[in-house]
C-alpha positions, 0 to 999 in steps of 0.5 A: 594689127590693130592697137587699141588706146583703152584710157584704163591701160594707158593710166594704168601702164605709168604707175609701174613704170613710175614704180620701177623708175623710183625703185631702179633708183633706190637701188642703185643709190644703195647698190642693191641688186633686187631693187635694180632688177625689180625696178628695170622690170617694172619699167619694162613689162608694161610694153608686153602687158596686153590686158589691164588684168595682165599688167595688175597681175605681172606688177603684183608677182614682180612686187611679190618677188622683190620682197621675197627676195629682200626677206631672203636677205639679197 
């Protein structure tokens, strides 16, 4: 097995997880469930995202997520 270091991905792999470290504290602070769970997500998924195209598009769907549910009013 070998581990490939594209420079794109590592860069990439940061700003989500910076997302995610910053929306699990939001909602903490404000005792919201979806920020939380959003945000633990978004820290996680970079270690299982294998390609940049994966990582842009799991990001994109959690975001997705995170504002239909806020829409939905959780």
């Amino acid at each position: 097995m070998s581990i490939d270091l594209d420079p794109t991905w590592l860069i990439l792999s940061i700003i989500p997880a910076g997302i995610g470290f910053v929306l699990f504290k939001y909602g903490r602070k404000q005792d919201r469930l979806p920020h939380i769970a959003a945000g633990v997500a978004m820290m996680l998924y970079p270690y299982f995202a294998t390609t940049v195209v994966s990582l842009v598009g799991v990001g994109v769907a959690i975001c997705v997520a995170l504002w239909y549910a806020v829409r939905l009013g959780w």
